[in-house]
C-alpha positions as CSV (number, residue, x, y, z in Angstrom):
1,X,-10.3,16.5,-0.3
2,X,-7.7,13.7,-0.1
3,X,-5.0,13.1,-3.0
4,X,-3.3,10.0,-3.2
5,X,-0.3,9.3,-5.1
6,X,1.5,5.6,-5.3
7,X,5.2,5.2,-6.7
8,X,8.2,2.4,-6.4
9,X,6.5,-0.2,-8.2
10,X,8.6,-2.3,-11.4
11,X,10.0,-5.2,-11.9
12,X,11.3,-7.6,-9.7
13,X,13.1,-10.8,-9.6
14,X,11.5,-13.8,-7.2
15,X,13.3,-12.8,-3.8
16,X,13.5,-9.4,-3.9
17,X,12.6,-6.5,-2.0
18,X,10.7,-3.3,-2.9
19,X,9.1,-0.4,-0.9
20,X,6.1,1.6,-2.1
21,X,5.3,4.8,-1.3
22,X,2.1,7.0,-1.0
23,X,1.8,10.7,-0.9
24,X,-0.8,11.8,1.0
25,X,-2.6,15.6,0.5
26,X,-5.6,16.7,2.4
27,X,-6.5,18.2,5.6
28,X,-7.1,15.3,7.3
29,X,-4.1,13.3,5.7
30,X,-2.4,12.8,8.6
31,X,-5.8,11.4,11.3
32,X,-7.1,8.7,9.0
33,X,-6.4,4.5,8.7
34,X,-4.3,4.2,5.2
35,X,-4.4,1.2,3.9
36,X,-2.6,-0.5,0.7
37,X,-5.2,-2.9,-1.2
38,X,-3.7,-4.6,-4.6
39,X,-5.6,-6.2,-7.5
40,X,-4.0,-9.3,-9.3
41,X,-4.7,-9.7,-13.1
42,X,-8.2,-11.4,-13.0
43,X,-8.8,-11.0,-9.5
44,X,-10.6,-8.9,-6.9
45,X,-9.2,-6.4,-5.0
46,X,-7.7,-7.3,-1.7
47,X,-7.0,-5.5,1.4
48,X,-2.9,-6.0,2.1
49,X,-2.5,-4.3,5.3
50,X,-3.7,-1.2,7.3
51,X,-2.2,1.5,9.7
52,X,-4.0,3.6,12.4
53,X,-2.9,7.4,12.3
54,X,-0.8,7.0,15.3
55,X,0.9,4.2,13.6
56,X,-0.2,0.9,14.8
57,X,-0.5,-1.9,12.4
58,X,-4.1,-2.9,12.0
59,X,-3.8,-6.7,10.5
60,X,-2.1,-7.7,7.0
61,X,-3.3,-10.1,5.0
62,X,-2.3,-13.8,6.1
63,X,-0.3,-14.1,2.0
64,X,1.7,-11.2,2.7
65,X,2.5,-11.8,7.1
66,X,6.2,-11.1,8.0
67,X,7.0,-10.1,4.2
68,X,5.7,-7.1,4.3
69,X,5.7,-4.3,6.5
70,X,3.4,-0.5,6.5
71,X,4.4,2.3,8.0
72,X,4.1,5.7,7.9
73,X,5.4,9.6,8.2
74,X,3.0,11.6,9.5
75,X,5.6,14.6,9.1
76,X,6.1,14.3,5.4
77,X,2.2,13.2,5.0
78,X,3.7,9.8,3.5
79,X,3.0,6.0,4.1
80,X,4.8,2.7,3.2
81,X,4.3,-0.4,2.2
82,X,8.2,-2.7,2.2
83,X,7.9,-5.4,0.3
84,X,10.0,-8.3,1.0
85,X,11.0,-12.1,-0.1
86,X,8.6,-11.2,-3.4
87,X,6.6,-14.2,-4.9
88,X,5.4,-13.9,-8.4
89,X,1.5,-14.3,-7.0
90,X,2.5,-10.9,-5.2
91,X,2.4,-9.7,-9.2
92,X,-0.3,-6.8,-8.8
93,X,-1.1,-3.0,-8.9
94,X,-1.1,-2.0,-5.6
95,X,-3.4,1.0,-4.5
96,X,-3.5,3.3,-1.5
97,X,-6.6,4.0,0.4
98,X,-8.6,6.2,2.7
99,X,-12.0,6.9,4.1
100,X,-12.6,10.1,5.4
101,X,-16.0,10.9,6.7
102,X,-18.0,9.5,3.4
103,X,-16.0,9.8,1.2
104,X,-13.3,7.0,-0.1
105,X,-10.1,7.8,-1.9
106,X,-7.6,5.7,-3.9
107,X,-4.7,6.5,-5.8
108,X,-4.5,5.5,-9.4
109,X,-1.8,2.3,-8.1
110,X,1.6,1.6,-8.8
111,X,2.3,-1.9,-11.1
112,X,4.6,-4.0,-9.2
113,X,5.3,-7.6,-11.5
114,X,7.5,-10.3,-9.8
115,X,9.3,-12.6,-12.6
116,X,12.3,-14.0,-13.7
């Protein structure tokens, strides 16, 4: 069983940085792809970026390319999505992911809303 659990999201001025963070629980937490997926008001869910367990960026999505950066801490069973140069179309809840065997797991997301 794999527990997911997003925080750092708020509000945000066009520009700015924040860094999400996702708590990872499970006894496979630390040999599975996490990814960060987000869902715009109106819109489907999209994949944002992934990370291997050893730490190797997987792809990001083209909107979000040398803005954002995942990582992850295997010690401290956490992962990380920074979020820089914010746009509002960034506006979103922002959910972390894993699949492990069968099974798929997402946290209940973090709200992050760029404005002025």
């Amino acid at each position: 069983q794999v527990q997911l659990v997003e925080s750092g999201g708020g509000l945000v001025q066009p520009g700015g940085s924040l860094r999400l963070s996702c708590a990872v629980s499970g006894a496979t937490s630390n040999s599975v792809v996490m990814r960060w997926y987000r869902q715009a008001p109106g819109k489907e869910r999209e994949l944002v970026a992934a990370i291997t367990p050893a730490g190797h960026i997987l792809n990001y999505a083209e909107s979000v390319q040398d803005r954002f950066t995942i990582s992850r801490d295997n010690a401290n069973n956490m992962v990380y999505l920074q979020m820089n140069k914010l746009k509002p179309e960034d506006t979103a809840v922002y959910y972390c992911h894993a699949v492990v065997g069968l099974m798929v797991y997402w946290g209940k997301g973090t709200l992050v809303t760029v404005s002025s």
